[in-house]
VMD Tcl script that builds the backbone (N, CA, C; Angstrom):
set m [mol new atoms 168]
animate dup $m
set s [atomselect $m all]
$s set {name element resname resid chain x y z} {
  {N N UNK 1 A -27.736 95.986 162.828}
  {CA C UNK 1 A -27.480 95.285 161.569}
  {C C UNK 1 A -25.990 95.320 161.254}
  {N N UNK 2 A -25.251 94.600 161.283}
  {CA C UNK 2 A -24.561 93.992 160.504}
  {C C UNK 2 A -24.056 94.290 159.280}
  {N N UNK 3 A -24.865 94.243 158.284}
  {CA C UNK 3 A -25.210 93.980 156.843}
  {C C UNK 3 A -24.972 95.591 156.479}
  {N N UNK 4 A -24.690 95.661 155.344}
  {CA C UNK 4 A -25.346 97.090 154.150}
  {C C UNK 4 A -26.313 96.685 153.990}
  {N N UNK 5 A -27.546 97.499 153.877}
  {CA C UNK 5 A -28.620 96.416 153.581}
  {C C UNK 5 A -28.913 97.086 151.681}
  {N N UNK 6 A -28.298 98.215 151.455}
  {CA C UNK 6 A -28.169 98.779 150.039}
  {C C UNK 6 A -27.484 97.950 149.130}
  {N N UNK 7 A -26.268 97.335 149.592}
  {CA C UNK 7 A -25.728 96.509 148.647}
  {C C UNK 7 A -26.043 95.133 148.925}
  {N N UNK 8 A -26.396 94.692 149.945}
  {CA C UNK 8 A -28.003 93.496 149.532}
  {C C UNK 8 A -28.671 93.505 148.854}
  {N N UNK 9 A -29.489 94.499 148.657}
  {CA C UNK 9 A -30.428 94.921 147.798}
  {C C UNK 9 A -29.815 95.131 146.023}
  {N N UNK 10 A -28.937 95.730 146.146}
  {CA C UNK 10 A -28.341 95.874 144.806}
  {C C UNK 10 A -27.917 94.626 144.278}
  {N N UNK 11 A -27.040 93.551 145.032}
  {CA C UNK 11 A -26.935 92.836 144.901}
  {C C UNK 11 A -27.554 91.376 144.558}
  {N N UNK 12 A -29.142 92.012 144.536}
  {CA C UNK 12 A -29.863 90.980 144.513}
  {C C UNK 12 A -30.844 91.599 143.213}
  {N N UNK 13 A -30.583 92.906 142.959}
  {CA C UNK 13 A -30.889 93.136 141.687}
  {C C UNK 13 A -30.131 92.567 140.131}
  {N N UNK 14 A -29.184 92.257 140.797}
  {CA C UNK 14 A -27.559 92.178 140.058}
  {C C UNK 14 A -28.154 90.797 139.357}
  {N N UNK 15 A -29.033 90.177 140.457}
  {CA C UNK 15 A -29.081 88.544 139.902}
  {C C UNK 15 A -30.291 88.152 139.340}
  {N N UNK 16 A -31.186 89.020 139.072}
  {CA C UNK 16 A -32.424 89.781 138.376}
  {C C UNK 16 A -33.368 90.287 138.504}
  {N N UNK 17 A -34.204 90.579 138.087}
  {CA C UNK 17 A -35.880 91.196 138.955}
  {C C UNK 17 A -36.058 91.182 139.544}
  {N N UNK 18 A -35.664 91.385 140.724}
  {CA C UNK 18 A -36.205 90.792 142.293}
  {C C UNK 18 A -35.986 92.128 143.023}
  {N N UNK 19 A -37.199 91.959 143.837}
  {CA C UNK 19 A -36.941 92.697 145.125}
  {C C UNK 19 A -36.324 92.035 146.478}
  {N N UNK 20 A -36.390 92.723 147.606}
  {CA C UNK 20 A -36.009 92.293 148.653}
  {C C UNK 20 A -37.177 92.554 149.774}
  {N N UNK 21 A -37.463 91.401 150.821}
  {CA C UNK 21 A -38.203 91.631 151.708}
  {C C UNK 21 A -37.618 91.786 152.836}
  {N N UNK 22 A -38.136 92.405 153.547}
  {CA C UNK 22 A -37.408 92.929 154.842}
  {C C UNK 22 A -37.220 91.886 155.748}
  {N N UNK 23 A -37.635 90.514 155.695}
  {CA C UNK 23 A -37.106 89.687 156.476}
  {C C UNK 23 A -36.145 88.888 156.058}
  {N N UNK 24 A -35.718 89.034 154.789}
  {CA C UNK 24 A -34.340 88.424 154.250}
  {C C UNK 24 A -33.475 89.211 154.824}
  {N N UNK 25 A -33.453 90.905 155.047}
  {CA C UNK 25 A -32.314 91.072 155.631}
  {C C UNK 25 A -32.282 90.829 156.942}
  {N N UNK 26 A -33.049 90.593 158.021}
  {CA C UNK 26 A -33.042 90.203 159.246}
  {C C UNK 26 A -32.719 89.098 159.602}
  {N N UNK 27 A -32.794 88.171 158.433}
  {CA C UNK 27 A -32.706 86.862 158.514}
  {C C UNK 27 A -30.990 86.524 157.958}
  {N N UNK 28 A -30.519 87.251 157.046}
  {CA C UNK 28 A -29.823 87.215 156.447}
  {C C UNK 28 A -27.774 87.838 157.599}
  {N N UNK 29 A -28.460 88.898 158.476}
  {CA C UNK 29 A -28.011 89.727 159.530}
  {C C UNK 29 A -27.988 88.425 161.004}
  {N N UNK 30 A -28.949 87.673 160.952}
  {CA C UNK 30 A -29.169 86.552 161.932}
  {C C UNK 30 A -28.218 85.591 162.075}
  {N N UNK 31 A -27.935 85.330 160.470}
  {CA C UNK 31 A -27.279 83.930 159.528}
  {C C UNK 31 A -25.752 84.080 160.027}
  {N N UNK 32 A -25.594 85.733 159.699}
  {CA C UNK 32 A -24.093 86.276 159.752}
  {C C UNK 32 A -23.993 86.015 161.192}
  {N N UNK 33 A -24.741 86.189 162.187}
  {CA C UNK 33 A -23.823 86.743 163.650}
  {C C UNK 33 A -23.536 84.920 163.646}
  {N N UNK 34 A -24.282 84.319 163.889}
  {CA C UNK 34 A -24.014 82.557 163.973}
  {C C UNK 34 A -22.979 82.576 163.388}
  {N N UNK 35 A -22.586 82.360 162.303}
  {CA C UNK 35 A -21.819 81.863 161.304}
  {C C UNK 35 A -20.491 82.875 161.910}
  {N N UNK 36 A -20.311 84.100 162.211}
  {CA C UNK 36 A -19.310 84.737 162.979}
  {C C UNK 36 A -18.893 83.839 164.276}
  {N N UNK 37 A -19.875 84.199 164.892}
  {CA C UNK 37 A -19.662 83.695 166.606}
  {C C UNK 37 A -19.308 82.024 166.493}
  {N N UNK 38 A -19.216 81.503 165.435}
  {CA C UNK 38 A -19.075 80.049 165.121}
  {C C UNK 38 A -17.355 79.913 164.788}
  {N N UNK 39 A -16.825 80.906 163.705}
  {CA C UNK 39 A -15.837 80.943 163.586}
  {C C UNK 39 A -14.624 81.828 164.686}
  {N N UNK 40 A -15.320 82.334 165.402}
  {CA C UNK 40 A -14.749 82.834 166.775}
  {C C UNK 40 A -14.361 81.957 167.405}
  {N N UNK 41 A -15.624 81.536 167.543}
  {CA C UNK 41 A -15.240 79.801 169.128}
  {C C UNK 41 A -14.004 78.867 168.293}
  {N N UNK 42 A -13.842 78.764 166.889}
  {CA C UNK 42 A -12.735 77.966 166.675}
  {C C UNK 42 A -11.809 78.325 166.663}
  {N N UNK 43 A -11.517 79.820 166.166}
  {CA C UNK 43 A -9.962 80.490 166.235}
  {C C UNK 43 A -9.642 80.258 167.815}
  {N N UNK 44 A -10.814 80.578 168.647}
  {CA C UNK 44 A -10.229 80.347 170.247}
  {C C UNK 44 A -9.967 79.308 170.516}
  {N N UNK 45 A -10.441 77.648 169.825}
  {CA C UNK 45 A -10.115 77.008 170.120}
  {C C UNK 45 A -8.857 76.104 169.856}
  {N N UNK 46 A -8.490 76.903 168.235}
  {CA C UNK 46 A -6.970 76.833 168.273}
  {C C UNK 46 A -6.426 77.622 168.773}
  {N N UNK 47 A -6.264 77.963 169.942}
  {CA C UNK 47 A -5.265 79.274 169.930}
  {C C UNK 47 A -4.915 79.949 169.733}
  {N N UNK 48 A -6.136 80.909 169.115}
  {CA C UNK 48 A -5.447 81.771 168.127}
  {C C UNK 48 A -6.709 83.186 168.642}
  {N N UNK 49 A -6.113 84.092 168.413}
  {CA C UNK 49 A -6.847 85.388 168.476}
  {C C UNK 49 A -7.163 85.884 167.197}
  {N N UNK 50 A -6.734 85.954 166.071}
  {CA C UNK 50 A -7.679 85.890 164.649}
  {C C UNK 50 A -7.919 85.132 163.858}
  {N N UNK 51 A -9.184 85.552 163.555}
  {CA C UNK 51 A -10.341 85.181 163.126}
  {C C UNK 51 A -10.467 85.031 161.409}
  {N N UNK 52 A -10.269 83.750 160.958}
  {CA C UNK 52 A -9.624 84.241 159.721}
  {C C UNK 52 A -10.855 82.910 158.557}
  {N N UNK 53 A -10.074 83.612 157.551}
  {CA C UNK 53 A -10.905 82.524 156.426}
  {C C UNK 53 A -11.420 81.225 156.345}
  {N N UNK 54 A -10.295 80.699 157.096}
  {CA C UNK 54 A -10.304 79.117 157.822}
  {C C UNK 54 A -11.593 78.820 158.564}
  {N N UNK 55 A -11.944 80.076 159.293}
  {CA C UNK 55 A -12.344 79.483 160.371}
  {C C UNK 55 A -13.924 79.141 160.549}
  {N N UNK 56 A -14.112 79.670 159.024}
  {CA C UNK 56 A -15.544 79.527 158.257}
  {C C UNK 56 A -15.919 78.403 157.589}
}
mol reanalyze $m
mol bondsrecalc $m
mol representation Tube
mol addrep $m
């Protein structure tokens, strides 16, 4: 995992009553590596070795 999965959770208290099911964070941990490995392939494809705000 990726994720805190505590301040997921807190964080989703933050926004009201709610619990969390254990496949939001798996799903949520899933979302992230894509969305990483997405902004990887573009910093590489500018030329660049970091990985930055842009590239999201």
């Amino acid at each position: 995992m990726m994720i805190v999965q505590s301040k997921v959770r807190d964080y989703i208290k933050e926004l009201g009553d709610y619990k969390v099911g254990g496949d939001l964070l798996k799903a949520l941990d899933d979302v992230l590596a894509v969305l990483l490995k997405k902004a990887a392939n573009r910093a590489k494809a500018n030329g660049r070795k970091t990985v930055s705000a842009r590239d999201l």
